[in-house]
C-alpha positions as CSV (number, residue, x, y, z in Angstrom):
1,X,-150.3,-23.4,70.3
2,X,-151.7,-20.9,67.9
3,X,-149.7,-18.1,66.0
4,X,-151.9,-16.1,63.8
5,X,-151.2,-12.6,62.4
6,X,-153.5,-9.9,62.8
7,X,-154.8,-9.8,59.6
8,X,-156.7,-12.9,59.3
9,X,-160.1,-13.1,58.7
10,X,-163.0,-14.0,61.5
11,X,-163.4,-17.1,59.6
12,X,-159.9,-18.4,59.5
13,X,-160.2,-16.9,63.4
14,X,-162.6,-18.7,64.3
15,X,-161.4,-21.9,62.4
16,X,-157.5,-21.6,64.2
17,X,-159.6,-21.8,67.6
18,X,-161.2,-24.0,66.8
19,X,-158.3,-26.3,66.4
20,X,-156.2,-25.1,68.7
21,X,-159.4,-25.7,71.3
22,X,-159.1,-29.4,69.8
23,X,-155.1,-29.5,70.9
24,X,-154.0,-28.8,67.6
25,X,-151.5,-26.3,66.4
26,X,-151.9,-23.4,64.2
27,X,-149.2,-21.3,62.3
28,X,-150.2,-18.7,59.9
29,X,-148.3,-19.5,56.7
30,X,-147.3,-15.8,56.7
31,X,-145.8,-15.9,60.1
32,X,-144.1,-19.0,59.9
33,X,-142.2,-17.1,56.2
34,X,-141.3,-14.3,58.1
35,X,-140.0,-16.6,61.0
36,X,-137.8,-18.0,58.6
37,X,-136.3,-15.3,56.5
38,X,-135.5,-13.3,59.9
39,X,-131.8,-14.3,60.4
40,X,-130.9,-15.4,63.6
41,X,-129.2,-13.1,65.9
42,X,-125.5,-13.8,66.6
43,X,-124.6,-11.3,68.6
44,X,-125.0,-11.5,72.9
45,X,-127.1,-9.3,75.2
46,X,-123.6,-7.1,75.8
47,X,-123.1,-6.5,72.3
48,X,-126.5,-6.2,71.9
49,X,-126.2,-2.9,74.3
50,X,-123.0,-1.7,72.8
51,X,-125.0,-1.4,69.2
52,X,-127.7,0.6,70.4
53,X,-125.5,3.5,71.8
54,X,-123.6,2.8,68.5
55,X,-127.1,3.2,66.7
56,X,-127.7,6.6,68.5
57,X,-124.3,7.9,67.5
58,X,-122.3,7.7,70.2
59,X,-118.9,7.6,70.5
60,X,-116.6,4.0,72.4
61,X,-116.1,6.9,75.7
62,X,-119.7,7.4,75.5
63,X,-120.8,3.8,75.3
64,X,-117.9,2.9,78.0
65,X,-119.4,5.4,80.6
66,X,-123.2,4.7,79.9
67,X,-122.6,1.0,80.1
68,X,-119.6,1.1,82.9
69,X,-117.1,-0.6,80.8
70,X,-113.4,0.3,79.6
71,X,-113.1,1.9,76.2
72,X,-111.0,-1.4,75.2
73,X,-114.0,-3.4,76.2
74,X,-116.4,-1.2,74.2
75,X,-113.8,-1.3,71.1
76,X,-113.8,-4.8,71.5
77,X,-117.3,-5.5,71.5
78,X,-117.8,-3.2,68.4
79,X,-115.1,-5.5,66.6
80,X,-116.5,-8.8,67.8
81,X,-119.8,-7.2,66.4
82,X,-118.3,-6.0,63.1
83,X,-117.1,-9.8,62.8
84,X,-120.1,-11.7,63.1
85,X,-122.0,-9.2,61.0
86,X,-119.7,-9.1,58.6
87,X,-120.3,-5.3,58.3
88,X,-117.3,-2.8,57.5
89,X,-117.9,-0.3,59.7
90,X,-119.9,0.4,62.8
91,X,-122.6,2.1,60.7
92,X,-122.9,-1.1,58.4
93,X,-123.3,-3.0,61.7
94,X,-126.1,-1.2,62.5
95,X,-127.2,-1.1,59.1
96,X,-127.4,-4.8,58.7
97,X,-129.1,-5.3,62.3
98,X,-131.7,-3.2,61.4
99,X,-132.3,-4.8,58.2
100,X,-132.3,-8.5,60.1
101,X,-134.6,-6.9,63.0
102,X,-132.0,-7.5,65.9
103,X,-132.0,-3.5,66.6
């Protein structure tokens, strides 16, 4: 296994091939940070679908019809969402999966 970002030098390239050639594994210290500080995503592939349209400014008859649920189900979804992120409103929601990189 090698991770590596795309900034690293031929030499430190060259070397994580190298390794990974001789079955070991490479992380680049930078990836495996950013791994870390990326919060993981609570919410499930539905919700997931419901933010988008949210994201684009759509309206809960909108995102019902585009996604073939009942406005209830889309309302719900939005609060289950507004739950686990914590967020206020919708826009905070989308605000705050943005910020984590869910969205």
């Amino acid at each position: 296994l090698g991770l590596m970002s795309l900034g690293v030098s031929p030499e430190q390239l060259a070397s994580g091939v190298r390794r990974v050639a001789a079955g070991q594994r490479v992380v680049d210290p930078e990836l495996a940070v950013a791994a870390l500080e990326i919060a993981e995503n609570p919410l499930t592939r539905r919700e997931m679908d419901v933010l988008r349209l949210a994201a684009l400014g759509a309206r809960s008859n909108e995102i019902a019809d585009q996604l073939f649920l009942s406005v209830g189900t889309v309302r719900n979804h939005l609060s289950r969402i507004m739950c686990k992120t914590r967020a206020r409103s919708r826009l905070d929601a989308v605000r705050i999966a943005s910020d984590s990189g869910w969205l």
